[in-house]
C-alpha positions as CSV (number, residue, x, y, z in Angstrom):
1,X,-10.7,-20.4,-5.3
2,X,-7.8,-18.2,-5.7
3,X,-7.5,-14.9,-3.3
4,X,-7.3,-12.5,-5.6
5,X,-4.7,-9.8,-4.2
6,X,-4.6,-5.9,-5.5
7,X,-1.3,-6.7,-7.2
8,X,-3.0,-9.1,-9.7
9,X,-5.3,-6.3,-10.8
10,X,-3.3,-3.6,-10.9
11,X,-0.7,-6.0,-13.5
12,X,-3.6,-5.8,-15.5
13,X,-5.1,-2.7,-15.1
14,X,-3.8,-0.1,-17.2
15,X,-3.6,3.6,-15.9
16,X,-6.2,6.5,-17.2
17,X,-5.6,9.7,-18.0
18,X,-5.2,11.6,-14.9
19,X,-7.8,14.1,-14.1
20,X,-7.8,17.6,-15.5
21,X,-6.3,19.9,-12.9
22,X,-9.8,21.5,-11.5
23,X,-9.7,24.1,-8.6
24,X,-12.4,22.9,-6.1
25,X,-12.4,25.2,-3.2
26,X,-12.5,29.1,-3.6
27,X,-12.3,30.0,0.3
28,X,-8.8,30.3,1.0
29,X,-7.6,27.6,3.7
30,X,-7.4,28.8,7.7
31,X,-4.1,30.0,8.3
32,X,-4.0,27.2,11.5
33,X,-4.9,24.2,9.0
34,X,-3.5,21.0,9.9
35,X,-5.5,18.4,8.4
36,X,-7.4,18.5,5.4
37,X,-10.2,15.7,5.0
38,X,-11.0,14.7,1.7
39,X,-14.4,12.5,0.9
40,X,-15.3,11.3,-2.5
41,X,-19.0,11.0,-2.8
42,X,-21.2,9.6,-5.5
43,X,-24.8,9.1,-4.8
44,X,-24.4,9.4,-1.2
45,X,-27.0,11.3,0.1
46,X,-28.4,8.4,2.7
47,X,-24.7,8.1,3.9
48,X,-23.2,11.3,3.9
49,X,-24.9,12.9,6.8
50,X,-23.9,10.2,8.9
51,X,-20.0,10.5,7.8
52,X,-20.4,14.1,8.7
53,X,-21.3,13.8,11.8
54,X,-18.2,12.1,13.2
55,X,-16.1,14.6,11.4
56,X,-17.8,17.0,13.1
57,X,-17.3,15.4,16.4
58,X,-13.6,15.1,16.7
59,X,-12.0,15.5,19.7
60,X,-8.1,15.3,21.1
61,X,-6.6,12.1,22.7
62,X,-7.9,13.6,26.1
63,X,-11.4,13.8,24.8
64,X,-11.5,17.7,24.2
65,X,-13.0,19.4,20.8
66,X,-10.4,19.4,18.1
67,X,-9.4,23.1,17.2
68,X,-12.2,24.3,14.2
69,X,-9.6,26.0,12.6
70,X,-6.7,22.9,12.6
71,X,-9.1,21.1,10.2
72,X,-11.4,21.2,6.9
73,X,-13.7,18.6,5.4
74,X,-13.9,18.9,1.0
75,X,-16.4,16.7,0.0
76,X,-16.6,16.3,-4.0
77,X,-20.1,15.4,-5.7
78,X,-19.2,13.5,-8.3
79,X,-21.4,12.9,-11.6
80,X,-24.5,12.1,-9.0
81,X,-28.0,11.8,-9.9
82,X,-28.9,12.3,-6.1
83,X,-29.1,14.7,-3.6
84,X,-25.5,14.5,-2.6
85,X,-24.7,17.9,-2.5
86,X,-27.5,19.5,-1.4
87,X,-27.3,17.3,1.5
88,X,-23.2,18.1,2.4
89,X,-24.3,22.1,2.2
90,X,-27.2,21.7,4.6
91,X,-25.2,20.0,7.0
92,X,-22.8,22.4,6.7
93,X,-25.5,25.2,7.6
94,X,-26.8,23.4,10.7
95,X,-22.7,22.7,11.9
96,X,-21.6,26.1,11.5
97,X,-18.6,25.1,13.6
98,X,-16.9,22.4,11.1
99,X,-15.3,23.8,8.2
100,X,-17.2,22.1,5.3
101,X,-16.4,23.0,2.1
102,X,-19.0,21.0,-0.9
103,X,-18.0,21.0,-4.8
104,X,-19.5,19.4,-7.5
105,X,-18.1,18.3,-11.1
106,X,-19.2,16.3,-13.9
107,X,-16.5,14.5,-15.1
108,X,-16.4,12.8,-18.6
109,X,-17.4,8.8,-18.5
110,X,-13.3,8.0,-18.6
111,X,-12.2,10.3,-16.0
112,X,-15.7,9.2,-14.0
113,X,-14.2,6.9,-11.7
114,X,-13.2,7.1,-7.5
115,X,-9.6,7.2,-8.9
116,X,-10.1,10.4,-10.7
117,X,-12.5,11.9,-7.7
118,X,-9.9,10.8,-5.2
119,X,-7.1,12.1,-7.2
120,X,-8.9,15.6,-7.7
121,X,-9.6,16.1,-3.9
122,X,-6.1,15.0,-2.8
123,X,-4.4,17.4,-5.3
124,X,-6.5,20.0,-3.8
125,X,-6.3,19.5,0.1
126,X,-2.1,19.1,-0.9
127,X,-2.2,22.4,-2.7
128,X,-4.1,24.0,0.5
129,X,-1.6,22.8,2.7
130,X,1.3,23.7,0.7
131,X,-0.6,27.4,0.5
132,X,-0.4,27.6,4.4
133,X,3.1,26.9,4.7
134,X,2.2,23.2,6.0
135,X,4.3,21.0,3.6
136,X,3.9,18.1,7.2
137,X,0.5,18.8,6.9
138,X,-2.0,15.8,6.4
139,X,-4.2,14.9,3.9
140,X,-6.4,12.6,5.0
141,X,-8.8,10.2,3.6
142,X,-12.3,8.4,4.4
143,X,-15.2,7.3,2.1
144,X,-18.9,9.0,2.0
145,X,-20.2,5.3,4.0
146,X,-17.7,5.6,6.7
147,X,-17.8,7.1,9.8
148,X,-14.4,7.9,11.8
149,X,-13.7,7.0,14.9
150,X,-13.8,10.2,17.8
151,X,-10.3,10.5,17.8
152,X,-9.6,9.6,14.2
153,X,-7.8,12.7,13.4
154,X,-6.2,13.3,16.7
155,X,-4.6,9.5,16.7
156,X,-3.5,9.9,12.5
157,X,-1.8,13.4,14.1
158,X,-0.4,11.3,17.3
159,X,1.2,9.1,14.7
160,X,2.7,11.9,12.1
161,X,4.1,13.6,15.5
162,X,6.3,10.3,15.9
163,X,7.8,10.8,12.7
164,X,5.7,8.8,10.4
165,X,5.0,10.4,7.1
166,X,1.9,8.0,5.9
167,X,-1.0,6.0,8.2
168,X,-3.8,3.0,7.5
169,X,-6.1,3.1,9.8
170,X,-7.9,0.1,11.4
171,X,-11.1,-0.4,8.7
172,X,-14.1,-2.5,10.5
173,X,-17.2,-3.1,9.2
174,X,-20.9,-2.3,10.0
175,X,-22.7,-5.9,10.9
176,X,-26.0,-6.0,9.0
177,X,-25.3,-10.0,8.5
178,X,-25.9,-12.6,10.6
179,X,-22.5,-13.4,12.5
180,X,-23.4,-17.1,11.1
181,X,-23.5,-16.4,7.8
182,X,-21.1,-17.3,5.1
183,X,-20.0,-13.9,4.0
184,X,-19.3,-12.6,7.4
185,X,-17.4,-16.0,8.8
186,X,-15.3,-15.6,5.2
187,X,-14.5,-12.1,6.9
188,X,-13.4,-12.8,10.0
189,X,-11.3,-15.9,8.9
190,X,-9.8,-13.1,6.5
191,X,-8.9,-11.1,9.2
192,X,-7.6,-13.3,11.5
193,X,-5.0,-14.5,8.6
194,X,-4.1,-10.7,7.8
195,X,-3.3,-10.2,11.3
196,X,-1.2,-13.6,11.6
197,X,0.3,-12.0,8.7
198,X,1.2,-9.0,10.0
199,X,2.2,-10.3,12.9
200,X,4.9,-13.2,11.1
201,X,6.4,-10.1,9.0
202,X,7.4,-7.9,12.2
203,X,9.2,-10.8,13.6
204,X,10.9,-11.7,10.6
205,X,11.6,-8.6,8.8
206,X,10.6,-5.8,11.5
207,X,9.9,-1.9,10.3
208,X,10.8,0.8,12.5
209,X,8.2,2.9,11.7
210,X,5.1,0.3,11.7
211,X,6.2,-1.7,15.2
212,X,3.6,-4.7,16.4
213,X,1.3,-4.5,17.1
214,X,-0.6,-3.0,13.8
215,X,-2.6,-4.0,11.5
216,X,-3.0,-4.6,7.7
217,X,-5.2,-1.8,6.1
218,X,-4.2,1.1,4.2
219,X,-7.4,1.7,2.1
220,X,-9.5,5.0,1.0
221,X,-11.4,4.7,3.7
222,X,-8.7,5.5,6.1
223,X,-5.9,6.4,4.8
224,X,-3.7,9.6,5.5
225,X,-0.3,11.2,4.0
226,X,1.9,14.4,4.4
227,X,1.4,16.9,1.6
228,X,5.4,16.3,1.3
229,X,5.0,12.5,0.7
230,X,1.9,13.3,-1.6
231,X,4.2,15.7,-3.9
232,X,7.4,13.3,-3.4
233,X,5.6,10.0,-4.9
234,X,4.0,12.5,-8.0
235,X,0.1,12.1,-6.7
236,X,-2.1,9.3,-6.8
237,X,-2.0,7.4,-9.6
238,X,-4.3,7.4,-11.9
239,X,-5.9,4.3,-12.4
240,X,-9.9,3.6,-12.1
241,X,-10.0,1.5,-8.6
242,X,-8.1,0.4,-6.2
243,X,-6.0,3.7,-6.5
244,X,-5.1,3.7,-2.5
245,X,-3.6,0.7,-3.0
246,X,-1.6,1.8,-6.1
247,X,-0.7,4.6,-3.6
248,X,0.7,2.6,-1.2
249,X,2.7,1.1,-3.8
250,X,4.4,4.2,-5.0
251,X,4.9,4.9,-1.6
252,X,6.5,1.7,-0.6
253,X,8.5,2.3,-4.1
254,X,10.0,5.3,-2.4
255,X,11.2,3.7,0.7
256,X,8.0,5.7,2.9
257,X,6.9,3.6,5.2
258,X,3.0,3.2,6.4
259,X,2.1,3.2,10.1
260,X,-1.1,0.5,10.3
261,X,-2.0,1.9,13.7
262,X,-4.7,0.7,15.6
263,X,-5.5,3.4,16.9
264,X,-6.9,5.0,14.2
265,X,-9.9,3.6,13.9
266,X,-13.2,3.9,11.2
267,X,-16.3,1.7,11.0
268,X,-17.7,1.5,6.8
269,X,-20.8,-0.1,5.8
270,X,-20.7,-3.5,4.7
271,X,-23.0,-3.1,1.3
272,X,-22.7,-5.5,-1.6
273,X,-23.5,-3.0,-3.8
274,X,-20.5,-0.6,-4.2
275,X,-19.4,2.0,-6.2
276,X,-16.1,0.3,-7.4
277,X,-15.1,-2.1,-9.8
278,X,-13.1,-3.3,-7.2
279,X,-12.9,-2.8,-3.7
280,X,-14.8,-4.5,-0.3
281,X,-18.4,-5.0,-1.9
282,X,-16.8,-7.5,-4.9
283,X,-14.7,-8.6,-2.0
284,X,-17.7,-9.2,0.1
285,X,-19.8,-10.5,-3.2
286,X,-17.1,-13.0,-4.1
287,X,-17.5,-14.6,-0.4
288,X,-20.7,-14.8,-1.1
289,X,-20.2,-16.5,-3.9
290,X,-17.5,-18.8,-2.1
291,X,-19.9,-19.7,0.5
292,X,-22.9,-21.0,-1.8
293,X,-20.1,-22.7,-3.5
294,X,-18.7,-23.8,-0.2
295,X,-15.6,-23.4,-1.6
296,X,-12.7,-21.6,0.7
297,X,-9.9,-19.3,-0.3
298,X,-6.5,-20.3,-1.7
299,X,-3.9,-18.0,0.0
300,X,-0.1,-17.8,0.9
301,X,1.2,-20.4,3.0
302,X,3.2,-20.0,6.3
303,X,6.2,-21.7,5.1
304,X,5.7,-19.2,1.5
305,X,5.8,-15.8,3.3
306,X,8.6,-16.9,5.8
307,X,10.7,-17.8,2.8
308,X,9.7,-14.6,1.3
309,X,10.4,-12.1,4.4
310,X,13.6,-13.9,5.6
311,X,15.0,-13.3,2.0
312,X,13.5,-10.0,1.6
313,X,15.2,-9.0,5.6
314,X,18.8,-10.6,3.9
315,X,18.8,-8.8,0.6
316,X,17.9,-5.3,2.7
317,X,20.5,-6.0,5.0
318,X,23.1,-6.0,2.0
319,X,21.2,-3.4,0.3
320,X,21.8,-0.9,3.4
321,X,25.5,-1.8,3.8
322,X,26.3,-1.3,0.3
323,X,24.6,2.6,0.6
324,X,26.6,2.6,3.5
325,X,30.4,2.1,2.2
326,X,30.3,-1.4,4.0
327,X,31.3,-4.3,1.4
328,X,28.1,-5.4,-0.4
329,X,27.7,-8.9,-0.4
330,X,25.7,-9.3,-3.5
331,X,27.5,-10.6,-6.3
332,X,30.4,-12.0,-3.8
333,X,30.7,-15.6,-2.5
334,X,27.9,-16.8,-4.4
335,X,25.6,-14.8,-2.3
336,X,23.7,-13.1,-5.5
337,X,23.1,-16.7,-6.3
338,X,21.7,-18.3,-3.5
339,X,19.5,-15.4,-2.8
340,X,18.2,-15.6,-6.7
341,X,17.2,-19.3,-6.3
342,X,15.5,-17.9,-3.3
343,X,13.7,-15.4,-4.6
344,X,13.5,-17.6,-7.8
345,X,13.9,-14.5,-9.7
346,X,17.0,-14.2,-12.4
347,X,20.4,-14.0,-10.7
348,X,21.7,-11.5,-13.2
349,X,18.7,-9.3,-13.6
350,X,18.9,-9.0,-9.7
351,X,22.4,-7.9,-9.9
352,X,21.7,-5.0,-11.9
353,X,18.7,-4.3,-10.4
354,X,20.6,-4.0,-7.0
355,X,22.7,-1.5,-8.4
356,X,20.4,0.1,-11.5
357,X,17.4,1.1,-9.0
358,X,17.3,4.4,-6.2
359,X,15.2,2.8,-3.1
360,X,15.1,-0.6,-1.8
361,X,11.2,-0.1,-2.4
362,X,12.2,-0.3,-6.1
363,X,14.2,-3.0,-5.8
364,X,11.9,-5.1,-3.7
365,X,8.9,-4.1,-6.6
366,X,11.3,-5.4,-9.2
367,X,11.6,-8.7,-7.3
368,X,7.7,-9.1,-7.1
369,X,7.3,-8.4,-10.8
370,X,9.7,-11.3,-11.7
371,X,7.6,-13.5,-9.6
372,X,4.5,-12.5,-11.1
373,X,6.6,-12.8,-14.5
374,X,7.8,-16.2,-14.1
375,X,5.2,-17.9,-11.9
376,X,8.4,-20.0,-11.0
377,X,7.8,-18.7,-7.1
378,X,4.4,-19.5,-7.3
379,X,4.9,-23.1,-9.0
380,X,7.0,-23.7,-6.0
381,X,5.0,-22.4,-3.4
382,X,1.4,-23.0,-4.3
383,X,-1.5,-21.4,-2.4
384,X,-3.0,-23.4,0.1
385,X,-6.6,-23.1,1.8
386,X,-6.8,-20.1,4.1
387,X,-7.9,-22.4,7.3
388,X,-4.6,-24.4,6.5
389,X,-2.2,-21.0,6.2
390,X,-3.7,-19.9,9.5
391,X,-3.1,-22.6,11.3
392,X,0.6,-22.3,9.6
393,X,0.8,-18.8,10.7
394,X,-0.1,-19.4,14.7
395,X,2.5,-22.1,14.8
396,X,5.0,-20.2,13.3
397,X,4.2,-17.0,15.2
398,X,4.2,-19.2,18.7
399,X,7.9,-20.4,17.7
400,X,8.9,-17.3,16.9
401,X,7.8,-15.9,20.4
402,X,5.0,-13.4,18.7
């Protein structure tokens, strides 16, 4: 069976109309906010408290109470036919000391989506930040069935102190299945693989900003961003699921990096029954499925993604030098075409692209979209099952010296 990555779905999704601009929060923002946390909730009343109790436990890296003041939690109550929001403003009576602010809306059965909830509460904790003067402040994200780590806002702050302008934090899972069963050996095998992964790509085509070790997560769960980035990339986008992903995306498109750091760190429940179209309960659903099948994942091959990130390093190389007033390579020697049969995207279409698009992030997007076009890439390197990539991967990553 064919892994299913978010780029297939988001070729075929098509966006939605972005929500209606809504003001959420009436209290005015603390004057010493640093972070605002935003939580999309939906028939959450049995999770919520939980989730609010690790926010409301935050401490520094030295294991002192976070400032009150340097942080807020809006949670949005969206269409619910639970006690959701009842539940977020009792909690906020009996924790006094965590700024909690609770809104409800109703939105129409088009705009009633996590997309459109996310989307609302990250245009709102951006235009609080912006209102304090804090244009490097953070909005951060989690999930109503996640609780944060102790430090989670202190490490996502460590991080932005070091220059870093967008984090994924480190997402693991709640174990309510047997470690024996199929869906939760599917899982780990996963992992493992993303991590080879990650691991392959910083020796072949290393990023400054996202050094090994790290991880491979940049999901709603955990998932933080300057108000600055936030306003640069227009938003998120407005598309039904898989919108942090789609976030990611424009922010890649704009040459912002993501810091995967392990040391931000949240632990999510591990229910098949989610509130997505699209997201970890179909991903956990479809392993399921795989397992009663006994079928096993199709997935890039090691030989595939060293292809891919060796040409990706040799086109950015050229890329930087010709934005520096260095001689560009591309289109000189033949090098435009040997990089082209590469890629196997078309040798004249990448010639214009090099020199028609702003960032290397668009660039690189336009690349992936000819692939996806063409299927020519994929023809030639066809997926392979996931216990065969990983054992790729480790043998690569050993002769690399990872």
């Amino acid at each position: 069976m064919e892994y299913s990555s978010p780029a297939l779905f988001h070729a075929a999704q098509e966006a939605t109309a972005a929500p209606p601009l809504i003001r959420l929060v009436a209290v005015p923002p603390a004057a010493e906010l640093l972070i605002s946390v935003i939580i999309p909730a939906k028939d959450e009343a049995e999770n919520l408290p939980f989730a609010l109790a690790a926010l409301a436990a935050q401490t520094d890296l030295q294991g002192r109470p976070l400032s009150a003041c340097s942080y807020e939690v809006i949670v949005l109550a969206n269409n619910c036919h639970d006690q959701t929001a009842a539940v977020a403003r009792a909690f906020a009576r009996l924790h006094p000391q965590l700024i909690l602010h609770v809104a409800t809306v109703m939105l129409p059965p088009a705009e009633a989506h996590v997309g459109g909830a996310r989307r609302l509460l990250m245009d709102e904790a951006c235009q609080r930040l912006e209102a304090v003067g804090q244009p490097m402040g953070l909005i951060a994200s989690t999930d109503a069935d996640t609780q944060v780590g102790t430090t989670w806002l202190a490490a996502i702050m460590a991080e932005a102190a070091a220059g870093v302008e967008a984090v994924g934090g480190r997402i693991l899972t709640t174990s309510s299945v047997s470690s024996g069963s199929p869906v939760r050996r599917y899982h780990l095998r996963d992992a493992a693989y993303q991590l080879l992964r990650a691991q392959l790509e910083d020796l072949l085509d290393p990023d400054a900003a996202d050094p090994w070790p790290r991880h491979h997560q940049h999901f709603g769960a955990s998932l933080a961003l300057t108000a600055r980035a936030y306003r640069r990339v227009g938003g998120l986008p407005a598309v039904s699921f898989l919108e942090d992903e789609a976030l990611v995306r424009a922010l890649r498109r704009h040459d912002i990096s993501v810091r995967h750091s392990p040391q931000v760190r949240v632990l999510t429940s591990d229910r098949q029954q989610g509130r997505v179209a699209v997201g970890l309960s179909w991903q956990l659903r479809l392993w399921a499925t795989m397992g009663e099948e006994q079928q096993e994942p199709l997935v890039e091959s090691g030989p595939c993604l060293v292809a891919l990130w060796q040409a990706r390093q040799t086109l950015r190389t050229h890329w930087q030098a010709s934005r520096t007033s260095l001689p560009a390579a591309i289109g000189n020697h033949g090098f435009s075409n040997e990089l082209a049969a590469t890629l196997h995207v078309p040798v004249v279409g990448l010639i214009k692209a090099f020199y028609r698009l702003s960032t290397f992030g668009e660039l690189w997007e336009w690349v992936q979209t000819q692939q996806h076009k063409t299927t020519r890439w994929v023809r030639h390197w066809p997926l392979v099952p996931l216990s065969q990539a990983r054992a790729e991967l480790r043998q690569l990553v050993r002769q690399l010296g990872g």
